[in-house]
C-alpha positions in Angstrom: 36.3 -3.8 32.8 36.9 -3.9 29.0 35.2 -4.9 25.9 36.7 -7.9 25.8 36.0 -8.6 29.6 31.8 -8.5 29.8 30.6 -11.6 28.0 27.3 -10.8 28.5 28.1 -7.7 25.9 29.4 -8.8 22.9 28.6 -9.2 18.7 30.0 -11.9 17.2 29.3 -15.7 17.5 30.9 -19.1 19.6 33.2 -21.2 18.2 35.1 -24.7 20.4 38.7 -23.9 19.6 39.5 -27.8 21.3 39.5 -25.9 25.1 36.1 -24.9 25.2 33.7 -22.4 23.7 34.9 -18.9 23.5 33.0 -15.7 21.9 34.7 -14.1 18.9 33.3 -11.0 17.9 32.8 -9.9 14.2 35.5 -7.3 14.1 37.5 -6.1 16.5 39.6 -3.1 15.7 43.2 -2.6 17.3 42.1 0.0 20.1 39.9 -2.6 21.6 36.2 -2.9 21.1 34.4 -3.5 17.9 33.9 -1.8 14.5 30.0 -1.5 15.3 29.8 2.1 15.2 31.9 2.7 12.1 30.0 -0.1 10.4 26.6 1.5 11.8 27.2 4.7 10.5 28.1 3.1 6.8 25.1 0.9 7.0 23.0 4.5 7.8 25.1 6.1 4.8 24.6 3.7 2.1 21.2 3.3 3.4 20.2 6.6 3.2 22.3 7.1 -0.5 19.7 4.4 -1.5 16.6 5.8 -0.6 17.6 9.0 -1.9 18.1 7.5 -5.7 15.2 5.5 -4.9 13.2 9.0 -4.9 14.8 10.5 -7.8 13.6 7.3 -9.5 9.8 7.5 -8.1 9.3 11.2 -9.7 9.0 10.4 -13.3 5.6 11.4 -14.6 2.1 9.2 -14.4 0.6 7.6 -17.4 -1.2 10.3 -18.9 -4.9 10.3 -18.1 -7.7 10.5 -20.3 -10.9 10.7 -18.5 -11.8 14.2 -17.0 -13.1 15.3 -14.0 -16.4 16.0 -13.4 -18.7 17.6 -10.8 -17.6 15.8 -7.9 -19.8 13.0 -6.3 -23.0 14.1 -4.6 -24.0 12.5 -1.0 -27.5 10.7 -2.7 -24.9 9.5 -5.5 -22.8 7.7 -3.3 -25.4 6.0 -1.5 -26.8 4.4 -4.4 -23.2 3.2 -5.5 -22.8 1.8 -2.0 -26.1 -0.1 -2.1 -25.5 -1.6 -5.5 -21.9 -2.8 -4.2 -23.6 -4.2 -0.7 -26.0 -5.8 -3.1 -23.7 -7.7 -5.1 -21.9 -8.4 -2.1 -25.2 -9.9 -0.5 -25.3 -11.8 -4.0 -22.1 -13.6 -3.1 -22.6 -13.8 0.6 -19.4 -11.7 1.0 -19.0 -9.5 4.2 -17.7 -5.7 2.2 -16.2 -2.5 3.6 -17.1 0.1 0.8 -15.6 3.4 0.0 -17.0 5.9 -1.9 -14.6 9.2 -2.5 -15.0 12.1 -5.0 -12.3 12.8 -7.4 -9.7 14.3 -4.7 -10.0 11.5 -2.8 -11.6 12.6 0.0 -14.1 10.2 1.8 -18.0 10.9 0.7 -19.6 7.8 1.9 -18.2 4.7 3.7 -20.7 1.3 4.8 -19.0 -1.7 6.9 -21.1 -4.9 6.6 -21.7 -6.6 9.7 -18.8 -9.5 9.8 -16.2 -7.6 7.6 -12.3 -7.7 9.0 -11.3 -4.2 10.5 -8.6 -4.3 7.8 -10.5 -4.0 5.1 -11.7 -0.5 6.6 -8.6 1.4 5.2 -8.2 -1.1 2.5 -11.2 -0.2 0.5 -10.8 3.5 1.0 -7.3 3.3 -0.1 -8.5 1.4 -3.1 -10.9 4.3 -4.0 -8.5 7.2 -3.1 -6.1 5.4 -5.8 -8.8 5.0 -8.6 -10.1 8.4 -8.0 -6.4 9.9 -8.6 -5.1 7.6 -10.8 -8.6 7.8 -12.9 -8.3 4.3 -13.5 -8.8 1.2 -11.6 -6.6 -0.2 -8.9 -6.8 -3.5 -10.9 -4.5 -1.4 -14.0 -1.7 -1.4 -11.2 -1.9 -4.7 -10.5 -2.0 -5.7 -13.8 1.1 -4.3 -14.6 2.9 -5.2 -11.3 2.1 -9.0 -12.5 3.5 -8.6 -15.6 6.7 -7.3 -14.0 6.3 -3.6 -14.4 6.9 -2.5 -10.7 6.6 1.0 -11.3 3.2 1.6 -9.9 4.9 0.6 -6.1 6.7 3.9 -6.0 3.9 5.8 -7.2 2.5 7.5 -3.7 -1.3 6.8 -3.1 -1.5 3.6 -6.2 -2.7 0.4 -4.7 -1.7 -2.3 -6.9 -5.1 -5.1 -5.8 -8.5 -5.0 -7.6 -11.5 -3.4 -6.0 -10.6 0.3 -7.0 -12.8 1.8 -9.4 -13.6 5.0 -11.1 -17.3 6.5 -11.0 -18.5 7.7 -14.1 -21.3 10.2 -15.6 -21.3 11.5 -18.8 -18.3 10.1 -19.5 -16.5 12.3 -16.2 -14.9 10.7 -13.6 -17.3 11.6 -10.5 -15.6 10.0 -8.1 -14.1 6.6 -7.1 -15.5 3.3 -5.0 -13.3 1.0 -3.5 -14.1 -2.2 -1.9 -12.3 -5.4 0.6 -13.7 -8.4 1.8 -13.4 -10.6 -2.0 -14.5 -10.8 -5.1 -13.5 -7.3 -5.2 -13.8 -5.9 -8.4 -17.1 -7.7 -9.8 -18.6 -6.1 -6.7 -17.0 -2.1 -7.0 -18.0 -2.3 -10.5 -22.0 -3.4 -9.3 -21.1 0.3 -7.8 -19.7 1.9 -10.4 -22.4 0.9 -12.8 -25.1 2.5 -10.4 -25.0 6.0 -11.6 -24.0 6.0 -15.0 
């Protein structure tokens, strides 16, 4: 049985030619059968040729920080950043997941309020892994994705959403919170502002 034979395997669409329906494939090639492969394997070409440039494009360098690193967060730090964010949360009746990180990015201290989604979870530590290596807020990114600048969505590890904030002491970045659940960034600087 042929290509042409199985009508219950076939790409193309039905068209009423005046006798009835009939399937008419979108290419058919003189050997019989279709042009799927051929067209497949472009698709994955151009595809790939795409993503490739899209790299090269992605590796120009960061905005030059400013702020330097400091000794990273300590554990009795974080707390106190996550209970001034849960606060201000409470404030607002908002349900938070919190993230606290130290400048690498790795997780310090993490607090789920009782009612938050399970999203937020990863959300606010992603916001936090971005401000710490970023040193600047999460907000910056989004600020300049809204005024068209979509730079920041190839940059690996930038969230571009407010509630990602840098920890300071003494003028050194410490370490980073980064919150979900609303009114994001009122409440990660409540944080923020707990140690300085």
């Amino acid at each position: 049985m042929g290509p042409r034979e199985r009508e219950d395997l076939y790409v193309g669409y039905s068209e009423n030619d005046g006798k009835g329906y009939r399937h008419v494939p979108v290419s058919w090639n003189p050997a019989g059968g279709t042009d799927m492969p051929k067209t497949l394997f472009t698709s994955l070409v151009l595809g790939a040729a795409l993503f490739i440039g899209t790299e090269a494009w992605s590796q120009q360098p960061p905005i030059p920080p400013t702020t330097p690193y400091g000794t990273p967060i300590t554990l009795e730090q974080a707390k106190k950043v996550a209970d001034a964010a849960e606060a201000e949360a409470r404030k607002r009746n908002m349900n938070m997941a919190i993230a606290v990180v130290e400048p690498s990015g790795d997780l310090v201290y993490f607090r789920r309020m009782d009612g938050t989604q399970y999203a937020s979870i990863k959300i606010a530590q992603e916001k936090a892994i971005s401000a710490a290596l970023f040193r600047r807020s999460s907000k910056d990114f989004l600020d300049r994705v809204a005024k068209g600048d979509l730079s920041p969505m190839s940059l690996r590890g930038a969230v571009a959403s407010a509630g990602g904030i840098p920890v300071l002491v003494n003028g050194k970045i410490i370490g980073a919170i980064g919150v979900s659940g609303g009114a994001d960034d009122p409440i990660a600087q409540a944080g923020a502002d707990a140690v300085k």
